[in-house]
C-alpha positions as CSV (number, residue, x, y, z in Angstrom):
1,X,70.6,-144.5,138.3
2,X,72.0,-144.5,141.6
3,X,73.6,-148.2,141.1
4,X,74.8,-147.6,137.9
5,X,77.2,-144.4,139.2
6,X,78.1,-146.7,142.2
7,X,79.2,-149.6,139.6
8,X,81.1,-147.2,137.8
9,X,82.6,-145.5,140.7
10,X,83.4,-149.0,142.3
11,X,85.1,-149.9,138.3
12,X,86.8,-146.9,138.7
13,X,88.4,-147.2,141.8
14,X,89.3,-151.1,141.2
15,X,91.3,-150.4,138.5
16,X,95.2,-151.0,139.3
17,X,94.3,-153.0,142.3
18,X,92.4,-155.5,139.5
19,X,95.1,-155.3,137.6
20,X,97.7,-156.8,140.5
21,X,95.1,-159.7,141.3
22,X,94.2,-160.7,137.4
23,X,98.6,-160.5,137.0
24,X,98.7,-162.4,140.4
25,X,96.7,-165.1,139.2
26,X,97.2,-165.3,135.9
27,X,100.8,-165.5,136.2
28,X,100.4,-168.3,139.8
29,X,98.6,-170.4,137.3
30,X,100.9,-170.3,134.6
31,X,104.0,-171.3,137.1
32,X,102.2,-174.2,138.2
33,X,101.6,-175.2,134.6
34,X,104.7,-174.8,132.9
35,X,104.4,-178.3,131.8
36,X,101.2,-177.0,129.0
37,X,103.9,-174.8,127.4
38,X,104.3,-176.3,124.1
39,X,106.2,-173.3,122.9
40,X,108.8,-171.1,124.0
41,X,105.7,-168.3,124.3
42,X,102.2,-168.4,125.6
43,X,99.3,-166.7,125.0
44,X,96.6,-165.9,127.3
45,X,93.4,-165.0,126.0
46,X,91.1,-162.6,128.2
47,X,87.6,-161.6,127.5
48,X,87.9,-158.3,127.3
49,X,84.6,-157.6,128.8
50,X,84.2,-158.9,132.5
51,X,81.4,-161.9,133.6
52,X,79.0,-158.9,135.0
53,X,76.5,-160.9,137.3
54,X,76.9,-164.8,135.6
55,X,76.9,-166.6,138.1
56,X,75.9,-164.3,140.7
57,X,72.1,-164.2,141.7
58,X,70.4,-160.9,141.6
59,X,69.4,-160.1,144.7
60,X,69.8,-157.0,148.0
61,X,71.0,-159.8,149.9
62,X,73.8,-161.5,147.5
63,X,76.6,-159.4,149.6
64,X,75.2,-161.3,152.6
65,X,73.7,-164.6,151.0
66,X,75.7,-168.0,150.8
67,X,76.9,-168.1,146.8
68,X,80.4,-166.8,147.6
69,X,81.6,-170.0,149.4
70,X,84.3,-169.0,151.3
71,X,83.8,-168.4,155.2
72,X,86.7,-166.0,155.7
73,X,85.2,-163.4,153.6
74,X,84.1,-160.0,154.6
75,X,80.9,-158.5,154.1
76,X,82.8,-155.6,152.7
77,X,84.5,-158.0,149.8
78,X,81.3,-159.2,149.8
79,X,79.5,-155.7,149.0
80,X,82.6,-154.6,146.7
81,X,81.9,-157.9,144.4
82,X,78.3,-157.5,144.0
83,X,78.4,-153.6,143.4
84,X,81.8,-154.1,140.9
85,X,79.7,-157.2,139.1
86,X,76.1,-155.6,138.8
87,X,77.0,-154.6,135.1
88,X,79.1,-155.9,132.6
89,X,82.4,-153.7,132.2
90,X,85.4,-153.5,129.7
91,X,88.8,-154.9,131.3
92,X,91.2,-152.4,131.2
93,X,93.4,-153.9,133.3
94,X,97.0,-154.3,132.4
95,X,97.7,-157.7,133.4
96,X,101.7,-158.2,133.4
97,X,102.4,-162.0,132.9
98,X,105.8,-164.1,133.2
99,X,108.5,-163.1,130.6
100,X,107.4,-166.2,127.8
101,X,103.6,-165.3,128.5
102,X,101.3,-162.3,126.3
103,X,97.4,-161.0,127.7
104,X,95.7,-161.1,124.5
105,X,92.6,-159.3,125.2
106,X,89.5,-159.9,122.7
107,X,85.9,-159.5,122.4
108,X,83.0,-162.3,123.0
109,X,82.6,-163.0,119.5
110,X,86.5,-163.8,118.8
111,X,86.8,-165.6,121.6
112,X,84.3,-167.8,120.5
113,X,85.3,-167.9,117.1
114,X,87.4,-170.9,115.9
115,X,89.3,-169.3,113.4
116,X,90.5,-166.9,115.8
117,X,91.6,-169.7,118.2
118,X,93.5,-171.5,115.4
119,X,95.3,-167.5,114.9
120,X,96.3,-167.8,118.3
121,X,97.6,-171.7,118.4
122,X,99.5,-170.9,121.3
123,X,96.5,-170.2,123.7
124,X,94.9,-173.2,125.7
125,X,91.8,-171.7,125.3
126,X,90.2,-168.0,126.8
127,X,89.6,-167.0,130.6
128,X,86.2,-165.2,131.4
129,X,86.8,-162.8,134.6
130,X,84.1,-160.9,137.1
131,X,85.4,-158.1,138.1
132,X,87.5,-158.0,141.4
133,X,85.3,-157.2,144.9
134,X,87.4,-155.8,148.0
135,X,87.4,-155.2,151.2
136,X,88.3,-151.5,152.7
137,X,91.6,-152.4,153.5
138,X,92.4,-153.7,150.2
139,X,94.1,-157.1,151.4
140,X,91.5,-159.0,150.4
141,X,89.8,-159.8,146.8
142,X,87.3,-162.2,145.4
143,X,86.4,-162.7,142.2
144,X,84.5,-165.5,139.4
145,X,86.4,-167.1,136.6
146,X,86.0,-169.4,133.9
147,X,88.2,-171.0,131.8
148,X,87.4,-172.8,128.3
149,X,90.0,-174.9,126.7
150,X,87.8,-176.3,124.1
151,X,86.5,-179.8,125.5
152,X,87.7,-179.2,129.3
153,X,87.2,-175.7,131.2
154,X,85.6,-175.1,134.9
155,X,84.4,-172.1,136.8
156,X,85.5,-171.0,140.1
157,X,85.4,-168.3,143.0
158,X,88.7,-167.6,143.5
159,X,90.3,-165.8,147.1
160,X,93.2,-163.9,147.3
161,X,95.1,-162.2,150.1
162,X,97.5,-159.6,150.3
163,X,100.4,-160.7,151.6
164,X,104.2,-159.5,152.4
165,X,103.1,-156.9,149.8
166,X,101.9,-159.3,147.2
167,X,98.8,-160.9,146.4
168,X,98.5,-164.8,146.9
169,X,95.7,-167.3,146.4
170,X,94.1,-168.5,149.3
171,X,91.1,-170.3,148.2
172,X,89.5,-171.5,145.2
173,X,85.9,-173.0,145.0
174,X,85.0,-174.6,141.9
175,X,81.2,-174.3,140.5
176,X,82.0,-175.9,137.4
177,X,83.9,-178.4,135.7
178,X,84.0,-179.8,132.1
């Protein structure tokens, strides 16, 4: 019971600061990409239900334990993204893309759905997120993400940074690629 109301308290308090990081992201990798737009508008496809523990191994010492691969990373982040990811949790983040890009948020089964892919042509796939872990300043974040695009996708850890009041990638580690 007692990690349960700290999952949800942890949710809770993540919101708006998840919503900056998924934007931050989200929008980074969609300026770096600019040469996938195929049409004037892009949609991105969110899960609308975070990763909740997959990859993440189940255990008291995963906040102190080796899967999150990036050295730089405090054991507060740590605890944050094993406490926020213990559960599965709806994203109600508002993610705020660049002006020719739309967060279209859907559930497992559409996502996975190939006529619902074809309704949304201008997609290059769906993006699975964990929620986002923090550290007690709130300047750094760390979080899981895969990506399917039909026959390609990957999976990665993904670091950001506050920085100059905006949040910047630092690192990514990749633990799958297709």
């Amino acid at each position: 019971m007692g990690t349960i109301l700290l999952a949800l308290v942890e949710s809770y308090r993540n919101d708006q600061d998840e919503s900056d990081v998924y934007s931050a992201y989200l929008s980074q990798g969609l300026d770096e990409d600019t040469h996938d737009w195929s049409t004037d508008r892009i949609e991105v496809v969110v899960q609308d239900q975070t990763a909740g523990g997959n990859p993440m191994r189940w255990s008291w010492l995963l906040p102190f334990d080796r899967p999150i691969p990036f050295r730089e990373v405090s054991s507060s982040t740590k605890l944050s993204f094993w406490v926020r990811n213990r559960f599965r949790c709806r994203i109600r983040a508002q993610i705020h893309l660049p002006k020719r890009a739309i967060v279209v948020l859907a559930r497992k089964e559409q996502v996975e759905s190939r006529v619902f892919m074809a309704q949304h042509a201008d997609a290059m796939g769906y993006v699975v997120l964990s929620g986002v872990g923090f550290n007690r300043e709130r300047t750094q974040a760390i979080f899981y993400v895969d990506h399917f695009c039909g026959l390609c996708g990957g999976g990665r850890y993904v670091l950001m940074e506050m920085r100059d009041g905006r949040w910047v990638i630092v690192d990514e580690h990749y633990t799958w690629i297709s």
